[in-house]
C-alpha positions, -999 to +999 in steps of 0.1 A: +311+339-266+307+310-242+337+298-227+349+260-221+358+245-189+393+246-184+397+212-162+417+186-172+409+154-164+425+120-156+432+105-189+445+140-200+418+157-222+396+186-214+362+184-197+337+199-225+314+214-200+306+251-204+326+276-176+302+292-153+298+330-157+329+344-151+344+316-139+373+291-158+355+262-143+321+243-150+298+240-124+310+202-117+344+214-113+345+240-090+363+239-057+323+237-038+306+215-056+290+190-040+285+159-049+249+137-048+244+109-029+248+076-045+216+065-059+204+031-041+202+001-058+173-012-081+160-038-062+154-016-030+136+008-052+114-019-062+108-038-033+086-025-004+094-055+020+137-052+013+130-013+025+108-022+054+136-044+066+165-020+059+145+003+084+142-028+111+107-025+110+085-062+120+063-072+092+031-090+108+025-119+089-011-141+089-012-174+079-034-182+050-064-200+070-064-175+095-075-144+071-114-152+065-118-152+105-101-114+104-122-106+077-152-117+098-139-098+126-133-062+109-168-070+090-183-067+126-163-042+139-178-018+115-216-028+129-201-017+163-212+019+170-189+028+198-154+016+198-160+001+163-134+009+129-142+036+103-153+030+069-120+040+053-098+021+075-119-010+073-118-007+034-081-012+033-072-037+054-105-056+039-088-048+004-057-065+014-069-096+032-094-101+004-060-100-019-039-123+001-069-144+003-080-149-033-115-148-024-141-132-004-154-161+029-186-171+030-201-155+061-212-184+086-252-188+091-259-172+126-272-205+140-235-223+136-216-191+144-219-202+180-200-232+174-171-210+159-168-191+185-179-161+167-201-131+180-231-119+149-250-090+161-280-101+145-301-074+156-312-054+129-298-081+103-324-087+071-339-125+078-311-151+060-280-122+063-247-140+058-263-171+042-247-162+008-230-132+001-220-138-032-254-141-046-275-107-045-315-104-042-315-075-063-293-057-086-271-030-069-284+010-080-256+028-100-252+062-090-256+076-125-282+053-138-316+065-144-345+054-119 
């Protein structure tokens, strides 16, 4: 036969909880028991930014025209061989710039790159590279398709 918690509690009736084993007490009840921390409040569970600031942590910030000339810049830090970004890290910060931004930049012709003040290694560059990114000379292979 299971026996009942023998507690009593504030307003006067009996906690229903089930005694531990050969105890007079549920487990919530007994002289050790601990206690869990307070769960935190919704809105910090939802919100990465109200965490990063509870930790005082500095959230870099970019304005808005500012992010197609970083985009350019890790775009050309992955041509780099030595000193350049890998292929993983330069995904994900390319995946969230590309976000903030809406759209991908058009990549500036190498003739008026020079008057941006921005460096194109065109050396090994297909003739008209950067011209138009968005339209494609031929149709991109699928891994699976059939040849």
């Amino acid at each position: 036969m299971v026996s009942d918690c023998t507690f009593v509690l504030p307003g006067g009736s009996k906690c229903r909880g089930v005694a531990l084993r050969g105890q007079s007490l549920c487990r919530h009840h007994m002289p050790g028991a601990k206690t869990r921390p307070p769960s935190p409040p919704k809105r910090s569970l939802y919100s990465r930014l109200i965490r990063w600031r509870d930790l005082g942590r500095s959230i870099p910030f970019l304005a808005k025209e500012s992010i197609p000339e970083e985009i350019l810049g890790i775009l050309y830090a992955m041509l780099e061989d030595d000193g350049g970004i890998s292929d993983r890290q330069a995904g994900k910060l390319l995946r969230s710039l590309i976000r903030s931004n809406g759209d991908v930049p058009v990549l500036p012709h190498p003739e008026t790159a020079g008057m941006l003040n921005i460096r194109i290694p065109t050396a090994g560059l297909p003739p008209g590279f950067g011209t138009q990114p968005s339209l494609r000379q031929t149709q991109p292979r699928m891994p699976h398709a059939q040849p």
